[in-house]
N, C-alpha and C positions, 0 to 999 in steps of 0.2 A: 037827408037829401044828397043824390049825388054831384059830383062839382061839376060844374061846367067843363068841355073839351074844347080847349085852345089849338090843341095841336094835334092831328093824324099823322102817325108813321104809317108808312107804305111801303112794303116788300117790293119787289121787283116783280122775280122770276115765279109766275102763278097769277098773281094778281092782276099785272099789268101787260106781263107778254108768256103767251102759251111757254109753258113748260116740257113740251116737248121738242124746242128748239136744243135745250141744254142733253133731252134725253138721246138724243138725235147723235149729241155731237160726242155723247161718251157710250155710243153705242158704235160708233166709227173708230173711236179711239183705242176701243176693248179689241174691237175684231184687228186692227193693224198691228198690237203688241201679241196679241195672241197667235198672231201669225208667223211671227218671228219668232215663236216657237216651233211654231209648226202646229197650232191647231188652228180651228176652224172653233168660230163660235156663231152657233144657231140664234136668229133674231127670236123666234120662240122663247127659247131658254133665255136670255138678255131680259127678255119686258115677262116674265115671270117672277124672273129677280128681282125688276123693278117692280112690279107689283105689290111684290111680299113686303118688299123694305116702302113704299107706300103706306102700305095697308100697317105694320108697326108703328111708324111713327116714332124710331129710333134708331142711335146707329147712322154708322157714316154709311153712303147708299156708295161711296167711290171703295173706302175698302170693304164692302161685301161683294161687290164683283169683282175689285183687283183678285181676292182671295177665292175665289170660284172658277173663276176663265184665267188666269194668267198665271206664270210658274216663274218666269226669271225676272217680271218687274211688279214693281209697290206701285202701292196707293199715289205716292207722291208722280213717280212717272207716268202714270195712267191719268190725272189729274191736268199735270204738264201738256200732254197729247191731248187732252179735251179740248183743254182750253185752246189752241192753235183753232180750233172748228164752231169754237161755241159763239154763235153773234145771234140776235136778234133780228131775222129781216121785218120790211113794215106792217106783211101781213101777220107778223105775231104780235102785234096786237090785239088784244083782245077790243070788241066794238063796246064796249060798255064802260071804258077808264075815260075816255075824256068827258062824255058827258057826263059820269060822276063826277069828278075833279073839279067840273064848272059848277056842281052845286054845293059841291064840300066847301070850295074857295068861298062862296057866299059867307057862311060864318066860321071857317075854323083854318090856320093856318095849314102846311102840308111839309112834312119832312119824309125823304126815302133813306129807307134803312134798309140795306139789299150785303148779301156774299156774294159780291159781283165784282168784276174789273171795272176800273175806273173809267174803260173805255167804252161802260155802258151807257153812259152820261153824251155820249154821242147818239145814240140812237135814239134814247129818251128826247136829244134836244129836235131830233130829226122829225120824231112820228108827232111833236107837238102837247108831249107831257111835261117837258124840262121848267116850261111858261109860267105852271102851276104849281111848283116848287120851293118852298121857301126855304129849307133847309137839306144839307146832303150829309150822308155819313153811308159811304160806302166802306166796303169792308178796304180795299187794298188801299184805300186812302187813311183811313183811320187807322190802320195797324189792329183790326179786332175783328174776328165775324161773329154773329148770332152763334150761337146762346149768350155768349159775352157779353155781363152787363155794360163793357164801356161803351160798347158802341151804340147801346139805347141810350148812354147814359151823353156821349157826345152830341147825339141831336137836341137832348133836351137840355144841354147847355149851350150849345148852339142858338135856339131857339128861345133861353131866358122864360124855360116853362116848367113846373114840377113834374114829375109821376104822376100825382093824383088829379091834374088838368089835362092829359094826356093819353091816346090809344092808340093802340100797333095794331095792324090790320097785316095778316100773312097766312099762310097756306101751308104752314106745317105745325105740330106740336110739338115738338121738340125744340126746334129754335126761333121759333117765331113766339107761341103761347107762352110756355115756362120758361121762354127767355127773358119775355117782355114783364112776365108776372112777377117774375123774381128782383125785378124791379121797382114795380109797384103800379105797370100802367095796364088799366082794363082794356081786353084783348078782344077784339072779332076775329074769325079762322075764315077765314073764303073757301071753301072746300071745292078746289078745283085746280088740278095741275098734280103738285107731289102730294095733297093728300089725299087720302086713303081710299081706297074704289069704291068700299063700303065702310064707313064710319060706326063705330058703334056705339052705344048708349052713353059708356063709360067716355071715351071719346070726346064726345057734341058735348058731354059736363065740362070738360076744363074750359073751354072760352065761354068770356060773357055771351057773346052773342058768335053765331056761325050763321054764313049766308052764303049764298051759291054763287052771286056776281057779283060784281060792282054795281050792278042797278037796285040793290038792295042796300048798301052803305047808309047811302044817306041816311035811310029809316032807321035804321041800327044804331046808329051815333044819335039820334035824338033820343030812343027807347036808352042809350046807354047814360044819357045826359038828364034824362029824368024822373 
């Protein structure tokens, strides 16, 4: 029998707020270094690339466009320039995380495991997720992002809970699934935001369970529970 789940991690960026706030803000950041080159970069070509690297599910998605549209700056500067533009407004929330939240909180604790600035934790507190929260391990606080086992590994010391009592719920397979696997904790994929436009067989196999909202959670965590 499987053990009981004490604790849900929960990604951020996908799950909880459209993912196209982040695609947004490094699709502005490409075209103003790239300008300063002197090119022009087509919104076309931008969400093609992102698609691909989508649709992979590996792979840094900042150096495969720094290395496609930009000549005289890196990943790291390109990164830099995003982030000045990358926020959350309220309507990137997605309409299905708080009424999950209010039924996850019924029986299981809730920690956020996100590659986010720490001054996400402000709009989380603002749109009325932060309430629901019991545990934080954001990346620029903890000093680790996903794939990184520390950072799965800080919430669930944080939280005073094993691997084997616990589940990461996140929207990529690269750092969310075989991040959280490599762990030891059973994984759901929310497939919606950076994953893949079309998923495939091989795919949907790594997580225990994949759902398309958060209004499917809840059911997932109890199929994962027993």
């Amino acid at each position: 029998m499987p053990e009981p789940i004490d604790l849900v991690l929960l990604d951020v960026g996908g799950p909880v707020y459209d993912d196209a706030a982040y695609r947004d803000a490094l699709l502005r950041a490409t075209r103003e270094l790239a300008a300063e080159d002197g090119r022009e970069v087509a919104e076309e070509d931008f969400l093609r690339l992102y698609d691909e690297r989508r649709q992979a599910q590996g792979g840094s998605l900042r150096t495969a466009v720094a290395r496609r549209f930009l000549v005289s700056h890196d990943r790291a500067q390109l990164s830099e320039r995003a982030e000045r533009y990358w926020e959350y407004p309220p309507e990137a929330l997605h309409d299905d995380v708080l009424p999950a939240l209010r039924r996850i909180r019924e029986h299981h604790r809730i920690a956020v495991v996100a590659n986010q600035r720490a001054v996400v934790v402000d709009a989380l507190r603002r749109d009325g997720v932060a309430e629901h929260v019991d545990v934080w391990a954001i990346s620029e606080t903890v000093g680790a992002e996903k794939p990184d086992p520390r950072i799965f590994q800080h919430a669930l010391d944080e939280a005073g809970v094993p691997a084997s009592r616990a589940v990461h719920v996140g929207n990529r397979l690269d750092t969310d699934v075989r991040g959280a696997q490599r762990v030891g904790l059973r994984t759901v994929w929310v497939l919606r935001g950076e994953a893949p436009p079309a998923p495939t067989p091989d795919q949907l196999a790594e997580p225990d369970v994949a759902v398309r909202s958060l209004a499917e959670l809840p059911a997932a965590l109890e199929k994962l529970a027993s």
